[in-house]
C-alpha positions in Angstrom: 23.6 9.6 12.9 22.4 12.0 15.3 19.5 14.0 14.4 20.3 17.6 12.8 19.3 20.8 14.8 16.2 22.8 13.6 16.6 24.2 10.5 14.5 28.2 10.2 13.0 28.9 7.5 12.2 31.6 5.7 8.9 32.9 5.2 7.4 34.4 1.9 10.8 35.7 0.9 11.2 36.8 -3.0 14.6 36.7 -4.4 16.9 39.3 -4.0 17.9 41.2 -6.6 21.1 40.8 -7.0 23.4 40.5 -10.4 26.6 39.2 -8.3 27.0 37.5 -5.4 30.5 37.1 -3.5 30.9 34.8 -0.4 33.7 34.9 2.1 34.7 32.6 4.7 37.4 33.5 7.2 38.4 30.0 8.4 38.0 29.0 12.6 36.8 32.7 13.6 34.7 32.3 16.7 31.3 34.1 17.4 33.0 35.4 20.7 35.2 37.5 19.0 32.9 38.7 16.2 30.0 39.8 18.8 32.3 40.7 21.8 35.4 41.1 20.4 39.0 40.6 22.1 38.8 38.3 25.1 41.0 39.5 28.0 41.9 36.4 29.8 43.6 35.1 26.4 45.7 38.3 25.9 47.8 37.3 29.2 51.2 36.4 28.7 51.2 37.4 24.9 54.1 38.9 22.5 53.4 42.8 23.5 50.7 42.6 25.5 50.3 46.2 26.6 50.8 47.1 22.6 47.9 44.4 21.9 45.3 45.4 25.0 46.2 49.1 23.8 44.7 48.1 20.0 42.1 45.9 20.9 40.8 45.8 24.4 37.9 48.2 25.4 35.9 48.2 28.4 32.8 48.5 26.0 31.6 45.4 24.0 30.5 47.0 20.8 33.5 49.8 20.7 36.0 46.9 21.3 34.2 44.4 18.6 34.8 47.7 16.7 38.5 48.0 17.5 38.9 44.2 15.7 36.7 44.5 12.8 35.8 48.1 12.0 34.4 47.7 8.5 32.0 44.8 9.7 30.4 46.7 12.4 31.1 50.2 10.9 29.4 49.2 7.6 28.0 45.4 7.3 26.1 45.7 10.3 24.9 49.3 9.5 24.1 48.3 6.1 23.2 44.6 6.3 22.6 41.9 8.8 24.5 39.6 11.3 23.2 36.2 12.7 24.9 34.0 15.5 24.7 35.9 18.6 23.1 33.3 20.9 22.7 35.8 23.5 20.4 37.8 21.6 18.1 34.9 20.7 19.3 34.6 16.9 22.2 31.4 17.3 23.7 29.9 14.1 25.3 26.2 14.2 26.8 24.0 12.1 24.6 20.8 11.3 27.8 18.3 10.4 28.9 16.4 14.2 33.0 16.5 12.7 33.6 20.6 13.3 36.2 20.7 11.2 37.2 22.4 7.7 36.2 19.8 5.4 32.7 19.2 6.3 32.4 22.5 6.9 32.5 23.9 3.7 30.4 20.9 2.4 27.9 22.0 4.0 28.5 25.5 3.7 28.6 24.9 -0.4 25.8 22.2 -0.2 23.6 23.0 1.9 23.6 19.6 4.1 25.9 17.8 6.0 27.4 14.6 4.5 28.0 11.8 7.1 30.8 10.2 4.7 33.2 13.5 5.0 34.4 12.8 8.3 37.7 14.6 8.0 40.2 17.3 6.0 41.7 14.3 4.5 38.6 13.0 2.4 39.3 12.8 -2.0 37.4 14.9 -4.1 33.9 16.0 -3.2 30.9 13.5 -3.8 28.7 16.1 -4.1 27.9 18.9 -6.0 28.1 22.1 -4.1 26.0 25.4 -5.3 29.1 27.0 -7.0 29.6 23.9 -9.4 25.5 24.0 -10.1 25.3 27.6 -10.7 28.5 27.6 -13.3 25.6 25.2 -15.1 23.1 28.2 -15.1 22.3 30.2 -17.8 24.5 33.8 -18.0 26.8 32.0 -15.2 28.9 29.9 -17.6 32.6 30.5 -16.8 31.6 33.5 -14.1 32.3 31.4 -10.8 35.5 31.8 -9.6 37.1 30.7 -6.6 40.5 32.4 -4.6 41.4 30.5 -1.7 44.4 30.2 0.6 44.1 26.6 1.6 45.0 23.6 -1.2 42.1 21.5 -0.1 39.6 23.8 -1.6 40.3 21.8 -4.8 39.0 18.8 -3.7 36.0 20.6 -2.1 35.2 22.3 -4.7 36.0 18.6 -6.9 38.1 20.4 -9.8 38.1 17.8 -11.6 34.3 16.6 -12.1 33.2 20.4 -11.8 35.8 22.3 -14.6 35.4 25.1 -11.7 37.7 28.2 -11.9 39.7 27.9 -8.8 43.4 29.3 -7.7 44.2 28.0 -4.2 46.8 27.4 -2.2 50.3 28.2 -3.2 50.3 27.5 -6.6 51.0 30.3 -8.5 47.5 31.7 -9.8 48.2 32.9 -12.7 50.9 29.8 -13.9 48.5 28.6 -16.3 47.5 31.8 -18.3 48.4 32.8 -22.0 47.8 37.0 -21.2 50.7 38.0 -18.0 51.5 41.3 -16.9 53.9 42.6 -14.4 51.8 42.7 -11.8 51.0 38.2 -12.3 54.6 37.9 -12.9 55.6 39.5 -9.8 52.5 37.7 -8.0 53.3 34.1 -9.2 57.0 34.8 -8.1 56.1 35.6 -4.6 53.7 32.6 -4.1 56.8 30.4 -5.7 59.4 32.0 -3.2 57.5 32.5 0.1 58.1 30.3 2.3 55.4 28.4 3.5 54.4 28.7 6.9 51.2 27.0 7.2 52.0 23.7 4.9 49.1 24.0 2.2 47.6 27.3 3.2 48.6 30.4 1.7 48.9 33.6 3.3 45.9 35.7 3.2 47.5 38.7 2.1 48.7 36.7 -1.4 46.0 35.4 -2.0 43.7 38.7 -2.2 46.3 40.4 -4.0 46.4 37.7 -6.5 42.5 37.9 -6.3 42.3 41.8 -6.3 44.6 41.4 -10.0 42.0 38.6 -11.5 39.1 41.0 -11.1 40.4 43.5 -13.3 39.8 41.1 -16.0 37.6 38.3 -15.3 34.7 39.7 -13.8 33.2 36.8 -12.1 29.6 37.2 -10.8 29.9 34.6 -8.3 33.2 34.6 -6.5 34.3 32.9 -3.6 37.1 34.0 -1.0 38.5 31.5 1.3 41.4 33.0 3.8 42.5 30.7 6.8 45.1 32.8 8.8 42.7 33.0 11.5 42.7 29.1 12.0 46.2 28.3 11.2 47.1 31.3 14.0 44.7 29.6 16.5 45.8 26.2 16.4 49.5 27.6 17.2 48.1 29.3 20.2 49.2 32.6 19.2 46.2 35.0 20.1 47.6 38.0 19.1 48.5 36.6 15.4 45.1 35.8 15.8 43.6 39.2 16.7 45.5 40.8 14.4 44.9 38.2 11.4 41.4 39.0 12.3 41.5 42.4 11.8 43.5 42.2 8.6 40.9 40.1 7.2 38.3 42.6 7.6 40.5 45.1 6.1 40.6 42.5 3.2 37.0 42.4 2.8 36.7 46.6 3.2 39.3 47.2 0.2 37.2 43.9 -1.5 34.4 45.6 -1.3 35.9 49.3 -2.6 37.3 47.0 -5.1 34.3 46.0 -6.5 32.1 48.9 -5.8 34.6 51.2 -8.3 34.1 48.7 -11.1 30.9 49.5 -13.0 30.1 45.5 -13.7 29.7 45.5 -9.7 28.5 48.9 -8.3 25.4 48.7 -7.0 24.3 45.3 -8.3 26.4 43.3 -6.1 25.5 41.4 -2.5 28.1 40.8 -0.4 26.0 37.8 0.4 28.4 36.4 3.1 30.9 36.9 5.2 30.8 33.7 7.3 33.1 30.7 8.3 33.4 26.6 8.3 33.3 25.7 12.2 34.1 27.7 15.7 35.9 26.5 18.2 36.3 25.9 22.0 36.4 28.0 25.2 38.5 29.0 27.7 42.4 29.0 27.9 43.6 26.2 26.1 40.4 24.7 23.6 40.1 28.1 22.2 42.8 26.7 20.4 40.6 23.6 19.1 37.7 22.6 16.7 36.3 19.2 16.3 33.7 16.7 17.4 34.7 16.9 21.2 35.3 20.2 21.3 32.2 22.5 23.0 31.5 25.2 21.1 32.7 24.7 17.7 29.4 23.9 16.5 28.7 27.8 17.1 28.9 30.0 13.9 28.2 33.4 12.4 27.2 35.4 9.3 26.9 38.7 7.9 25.3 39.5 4.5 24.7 43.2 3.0 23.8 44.3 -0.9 20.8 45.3 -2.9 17.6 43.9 -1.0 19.2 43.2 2.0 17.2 45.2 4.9 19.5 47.2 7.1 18.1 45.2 10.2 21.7 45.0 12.1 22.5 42.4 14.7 19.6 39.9 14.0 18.2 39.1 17.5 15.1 36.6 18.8 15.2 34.6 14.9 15.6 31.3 16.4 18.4 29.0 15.3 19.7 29.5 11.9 22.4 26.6 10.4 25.1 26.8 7.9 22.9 24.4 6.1 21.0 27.5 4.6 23.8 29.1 3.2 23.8 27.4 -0.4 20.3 28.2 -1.0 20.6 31.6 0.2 23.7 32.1 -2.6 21.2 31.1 -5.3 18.2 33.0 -4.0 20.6 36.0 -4.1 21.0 35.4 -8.1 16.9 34.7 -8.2 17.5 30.4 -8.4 16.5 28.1 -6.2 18.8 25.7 -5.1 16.1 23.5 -2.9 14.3 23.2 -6.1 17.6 21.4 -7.3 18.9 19.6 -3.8 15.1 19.5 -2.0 17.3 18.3 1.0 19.3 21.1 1.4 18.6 23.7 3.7 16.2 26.3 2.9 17.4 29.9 2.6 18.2 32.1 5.9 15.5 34.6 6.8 17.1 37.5 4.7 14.1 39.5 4.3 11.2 38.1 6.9 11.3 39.3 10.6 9.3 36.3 11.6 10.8 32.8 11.0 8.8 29.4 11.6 10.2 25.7 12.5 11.0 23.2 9.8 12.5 19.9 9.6 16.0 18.8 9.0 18.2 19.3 6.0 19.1 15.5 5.7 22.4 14.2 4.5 22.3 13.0 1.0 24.5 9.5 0.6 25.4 8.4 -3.0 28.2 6.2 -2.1 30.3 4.2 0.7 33.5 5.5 2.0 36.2 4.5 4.1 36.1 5.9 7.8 39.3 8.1 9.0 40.1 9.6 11.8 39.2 13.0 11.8 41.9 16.0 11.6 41.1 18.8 13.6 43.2 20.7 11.4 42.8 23.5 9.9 
């Protein structure tokens, strides 16, 4: 196994205090269009491309990374902070070699990278993830939830061993619950008559209404929100679908975070801990396309966090590499637990609240059993 990048650590950090903590992943989004936003070369040719370069393109960087995601560099990065520019010093990579969705969000949930999930085919999840450990901790009993648009989540996530709360793909999310309303019965008819077009991924816009319906109730105070129209768009080479799922999805997380701000068991006492994703993906005019072991650039991610003890420090510049390793310790440090303390080989927490980061060693993979090799899927 090849040796892991550098993992940073953070330096004399307390926890923040946080009563909630909500993690979103928008599936395949590159760093290039979160820091720079619409690339012009890959507009050519497109469905309306006057109407498209008229939305998003601008000569300036920051007013067209504005144009695609207002809310995350309106308010997040007024607010909060953003990691994975490389050209400002402050990188973030993946530490798993596949690049692809599966191993991804292992290690995203985990905080290390697990040589034996070599693909998006691989059963139910060896190992327990942060969301499974915190559902253990005392107050968090039956408060983690889970909306996600793509299927496999329930095998991340390992439903089965973990009892988590979790309403994925296009399975009707409320199917299996005693209280309905209009609003769930009109929800779980539209996920039963849809039609599918991305196989075991829901649409995003489904699966955040169905989400934005459970909160009224259920109150989580850890939630996760998966949404992969911005991979699922990319793999079928349609950049505009891609732009514009983009842009949707930070809509999503705007009217999310309204959503939760209005609700008095969330105003004020919530961090918006993360808005990240599970792998980027190549360059130039055809691997944009593309994620996986081969494919240069995919390692590269990036993450925003805001919320109660977050400083307001912006686009993070000159931190040194940070890893997708330290996002399951950073979850729990948001809620006052320590996950290393639990998983000593995960990766330590991002550098939230120091300015000054130091060099530590790898988060190492933790093996507890054999499996089978597979060929990897580069999909989604």
């Amino acid at each position: 196994m090849n040796a892991l990048p550098l993992l940073v650590t953070l330096m004399l950090a307390q926890p923040l205090p946080a009563r909630n903590v909500v993690l979103v992943a928008l599936d395949g989004l590159r760093p290039a269009e979160v820091f720079t936003g619409a690339e012009r070369a890959l507009m050519r040719g497109v469905e309306n491309e006057q109407g498209l370069v008229d939305k998003y393109w601008r000569p300036d960087v920051d007013a067209r990374r504005r144009a695609l995601m207002p809310f995350l560099w309106g308010e997040v990065a007024r607010q909060g902070q953003l990691f994975g520019n490389a050209e400002l010093g402050s990188p973030m990579q993946v530490t798993n070699t596949r690049r692809c969705s599966y191993p991804g969000y292992n290690e995203l949930f985990t905080g290390a990278a697990d040589p034996r999930i070599e693909d998006n085919e691989h059963p139910g999840n060896p190992n327990v993830t942060v969301f499974e450990w915190l559902a253990q901790q005392p107050g968090l009993e039956g408060r983690v939830q889970a909306f996600a648009t793509w299927d496999t989540f329930y095998r991340i996530l390992n439903v089965e061993r973990s009892g988590l709360d979790v309403r994925a793909g296009w399975e009707p999310p409320f199917s299996h619950e005693r209280e309905r309303t209009p609003a769930r019965d009109v929800l779980d008819g539209l996920f039963r008559t849809t039609t599918p077009l991305f196989g075991g991924n829901a649409l995003d816009a489904l699966t955040w209404a169905a989400l934005k319906e459970s909160l009224t109730t259920t109150h989580p105070r850890v939630l996760f929100l998966g949404l992969g129209e911005t991979d699922e768009w990319a793999h079928a080479g349609r950049y505009d679908l891609t732009l514009e799922s983009a842009h949707r999805a930070d809509a999503v997380i705007a009217e999310l975070w309204a959503t939760l701000q209005a609700l008095p068991q969330y105003r004020d006492h919530t961090t918006l801990i993360i808005i990240t994703t599970d792998h980027g993906r190549g360059r130039g005019p055809s691997d944009w396309q593309e994620h996986g072991a081969r494919i240069e650039g995919a390692q590269d991610v990036w993450l925003a966090a805001m919320g109660p003890g977050i400083p307001a420090w912006g686009e993070r510049s000159d931190t040194g590499l940070v890893t997708q390793a330290q996002v399951a310790s950073t979850v729990a440090q948001a809620l006052g637990l320590d996950w290393n303390e639990a998983r000593p080989l995960s990766g330590r927490p991002l550098p939230l609240t120091a300015a000054r980061v130091t060099r530590a060693a790898p988060a190492r993979a933790t093996v507890v059993a054999s499996a089978q090799r597979r060929e990897p899927s580069a999909r989604p």
